[in-house]
Every structure is written in structure tokens, then in C-alpha cells.
C-alpha positions in Angstrom: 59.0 13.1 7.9 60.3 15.2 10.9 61.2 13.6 13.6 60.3 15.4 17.0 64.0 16.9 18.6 64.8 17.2 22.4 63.5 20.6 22.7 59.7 19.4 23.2 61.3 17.8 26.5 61.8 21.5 28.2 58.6 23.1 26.2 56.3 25.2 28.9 53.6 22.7 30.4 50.1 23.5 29.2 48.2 26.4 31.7 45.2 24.3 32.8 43.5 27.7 32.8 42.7 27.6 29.3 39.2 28.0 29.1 38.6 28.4 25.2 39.8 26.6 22.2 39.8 27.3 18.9 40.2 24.8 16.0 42.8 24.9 13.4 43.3 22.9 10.1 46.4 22.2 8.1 45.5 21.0 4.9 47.4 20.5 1.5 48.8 18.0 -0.8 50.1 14.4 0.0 54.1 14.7 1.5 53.8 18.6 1.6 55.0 18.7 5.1 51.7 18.8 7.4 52.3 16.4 10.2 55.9 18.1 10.3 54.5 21.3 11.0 51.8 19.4 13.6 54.8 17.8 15.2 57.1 21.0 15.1 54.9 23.1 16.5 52.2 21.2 19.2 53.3 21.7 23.1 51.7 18.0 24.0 53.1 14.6 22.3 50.8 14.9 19.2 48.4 12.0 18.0 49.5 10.7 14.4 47.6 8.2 12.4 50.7 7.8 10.2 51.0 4.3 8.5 54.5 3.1 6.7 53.5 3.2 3.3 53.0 0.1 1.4 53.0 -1.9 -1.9 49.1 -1.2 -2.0 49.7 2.5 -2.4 51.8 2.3 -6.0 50.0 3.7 -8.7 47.5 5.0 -6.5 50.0 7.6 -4.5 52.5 9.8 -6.7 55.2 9.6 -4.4 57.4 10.9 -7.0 58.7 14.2 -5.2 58.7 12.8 -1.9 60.3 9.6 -1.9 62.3 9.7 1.1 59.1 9.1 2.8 58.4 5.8 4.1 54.5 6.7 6.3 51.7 8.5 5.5 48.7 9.9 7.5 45.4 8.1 7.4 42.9 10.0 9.0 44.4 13.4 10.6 47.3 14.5 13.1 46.1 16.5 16.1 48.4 18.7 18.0 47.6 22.1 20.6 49.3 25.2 21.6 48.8 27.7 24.0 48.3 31.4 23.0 47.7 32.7 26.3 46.5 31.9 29.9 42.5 31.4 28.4 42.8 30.5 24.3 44.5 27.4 23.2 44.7 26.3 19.4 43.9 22.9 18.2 45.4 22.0 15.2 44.2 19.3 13.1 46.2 18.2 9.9 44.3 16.2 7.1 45.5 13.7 5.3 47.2 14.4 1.7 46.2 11.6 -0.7 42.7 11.3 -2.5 41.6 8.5 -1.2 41.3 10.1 2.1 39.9 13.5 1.2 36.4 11.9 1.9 37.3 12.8 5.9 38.0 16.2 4.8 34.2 17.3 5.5 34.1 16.6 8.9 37.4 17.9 9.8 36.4 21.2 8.5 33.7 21.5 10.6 33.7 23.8 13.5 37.1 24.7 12.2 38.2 28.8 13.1 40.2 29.1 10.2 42.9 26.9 8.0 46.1 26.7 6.8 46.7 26.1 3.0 50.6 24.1 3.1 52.1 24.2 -0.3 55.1 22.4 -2.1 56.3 25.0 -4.9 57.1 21.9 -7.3 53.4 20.9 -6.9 51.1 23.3 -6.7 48.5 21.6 -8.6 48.0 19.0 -5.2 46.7 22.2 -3.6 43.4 23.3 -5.5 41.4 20.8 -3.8 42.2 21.8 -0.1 41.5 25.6 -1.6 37.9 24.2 -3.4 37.0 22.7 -0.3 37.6 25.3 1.8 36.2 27.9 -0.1 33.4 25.1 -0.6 33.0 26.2 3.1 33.7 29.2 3.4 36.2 28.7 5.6 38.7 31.2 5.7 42.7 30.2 5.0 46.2 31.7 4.3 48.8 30.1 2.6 52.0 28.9 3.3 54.6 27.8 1.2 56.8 25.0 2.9 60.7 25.4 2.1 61.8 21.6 2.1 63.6 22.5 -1.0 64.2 25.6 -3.1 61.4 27.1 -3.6 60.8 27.2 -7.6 58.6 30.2 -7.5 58.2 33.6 -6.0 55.1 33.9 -3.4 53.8 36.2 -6.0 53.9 33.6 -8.5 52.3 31.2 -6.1 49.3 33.4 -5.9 49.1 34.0 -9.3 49.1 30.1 -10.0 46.5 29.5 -7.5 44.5 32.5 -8.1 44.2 34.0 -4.6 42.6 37.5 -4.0 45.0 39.6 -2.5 43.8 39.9 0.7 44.7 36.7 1.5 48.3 35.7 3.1 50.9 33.8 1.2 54.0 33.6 3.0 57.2 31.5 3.7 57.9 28.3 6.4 59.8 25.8 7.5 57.5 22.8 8.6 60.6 21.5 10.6 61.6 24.9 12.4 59.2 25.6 15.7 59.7 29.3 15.1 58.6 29.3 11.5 55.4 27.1 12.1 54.4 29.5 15.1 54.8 32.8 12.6 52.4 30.9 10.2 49.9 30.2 13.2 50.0 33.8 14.2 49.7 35.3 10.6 46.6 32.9 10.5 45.5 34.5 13.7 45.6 38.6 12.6 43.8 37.7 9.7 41.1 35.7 11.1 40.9 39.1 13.5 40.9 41.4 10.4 38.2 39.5 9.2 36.3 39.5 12.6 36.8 43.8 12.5 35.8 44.0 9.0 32.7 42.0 9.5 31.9 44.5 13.0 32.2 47.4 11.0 29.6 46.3 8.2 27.2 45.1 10.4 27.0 48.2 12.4 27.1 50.9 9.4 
């Protein structure tokens, strides 16, 4: 995975101002990039429960389209960025492989909104992270991780994973700060176009 560069060493320190927080969750398929993004993104040293990857994992772990990848998370990631003086995300990612979708429950709860990572040559790995969070009603966008070339439009994405069209499917790079902070925000105006839409019913 990503490897954290020297650019977290000059990152604005956290305003201890910040008064309310509101959870995120990165979610998707094993090796699709999630701690990256965590790691790219989070202005404190994030906490990783990544493990190297061992024997015990073959035949258990397809590790066919990732296997430059030598750890793998065991429980979640947990990162945090400020949005302003009072509002701070927290952004949990959950770990990829079945055999730890069991803590998925309990990360989800409390949980403002989600982020649905994708890998364009696997998009299969992501319809449990969508059941679950639909399961929950939690609301998510999704974003398609550009490790490699992507091997379908973001049209075709949605159409493969049967999204309404209201909900956001867009580009990233999990490595690139920028890019991860564009997802976060696009996950941000939609929670708030949700929030408005909601007002409006309720008071006509």
C-alpha cells in the first residue's frame, strides 16, 4: 500500500477548537485502496491495524489483482481532518476480506455518511459494502480508485452496480491528498443535499 510522503511533516496542526465531529466510513473490496486513501488524506499519524499477510490467508483471500501487497487491515484504519475551525471528519476504513465483514455492523454505526471505494477490474467485491449500507440506510457515494486504468466508464460503473442516479460516482486517486480530499467534499454536498431535501418535506 501507500506509504505516507514527507508532506504530512509540514500539514497544518489540528485547531483544538473543533467542537463537533462527524464520522466517515470508507468501505469496499479487499486491496481496493482504503487505508491508502486513510493514510493520504488524515492530518494526524493514522492508526492501522494492518497485518503482513500470511500463508493462512491462501485460498481464503483472492489476492489475484493485488499481489504487490504484502499487509492487510484486520479491524479498521482511523484517520481525521479538519473542515473548519468547529467540524472535524473522522474517517474510519473497514477491512476488505470476508472474514472480517462481521465488524462491519458496528463500524457503521453512528456513521454521517460513507464512501463506496471501487477497483474497475472487480466490481463484484463491492455489492456487499453497498447491501450493507443500504441495509442501513446509510447514505454513500462512490468512488472509483485509479490504481490502474480504469476498465470502465463511471457510467458503466453505475450501471454494473445499479445505483439511482442521484447518487455520486466519480474518479480518485487513493495515493494523491488532493484527490481523496475532492471525494470527502463531494461526500459532504451530498450528505447536505440530502439534509435540504429532507427540510423541505418535512415542512410542506
Amino acid at each position: 500500500m501507500h506509504s505516507r510522503t514527507s508532506d504530512s511533516a509540514v500539514r497544518a496542526p489540528l485547531r483544538e477548537s473543533a467542537s463537533d465531529g462527524l464520522k466517515i466510513v470508507i468501505v469496499g473490496g479487499f486491496g481496493v485502496g482504503k487505508t491508502t486513501m486513510v493514510q493520504s488524506v488524515s492530518e494526524i499519524r493514522p492508526l492501522s491495524t494492518e497485518e503482513t499477510m500470511t500463508q493462512a490467508g491462501i485460498g481464503i483471500d483472492d489476492a489475484s489483482f493485488v499481489q504487490h501487497k504484502t499487509t492487510t487491515t484486520v479491524a479498521f484504519d482511523f484517520g481525521r481532518i479538519s473542515l473548519d475551525e468547529q467540524m472535524v471528519l473522522y474517517l474510519f476504513g473497514a477491512p476488505g476480506q470476508e472474514r472480517f465483514w462481521f465488524l462491519w455492523d458496528r463500524l457503521f454505526s453512528g456513521t454521517l455518511g460513507a464512501v463506496v471505494l471501487v477497483d474497475t477490474n472487480r466490481l463484484a467485491d463491492s455489492w456487499y459494502a453497498l447491501d450493507r449500507l443500504e441495509h442501513h440506510g446509510t447514505p454513500f457515494i462512490v468512488a472509483r480508485n485509479n490504481f490502474t486504468e480504469p476498465q470502465h466508464s463511471l457510467e458503466e460503473v453505475r450501471e454494473a452496480l445499479d445505483l439511482p442516479p442521484e447518487v455520486p460516482v466519480i474518479d480518485c486517486d487513493a495515493r494523491k491528498r488532493d484527490s481523496c480530499k475532492t471525494v470527502l467534499v463531494t461526500l459532504a454536498r451530498y450528505l447536505y443535499s440530502l439534509s435540504a431535501t429532507s427540510a423541505v418535506e418535512s415542512t410542506a
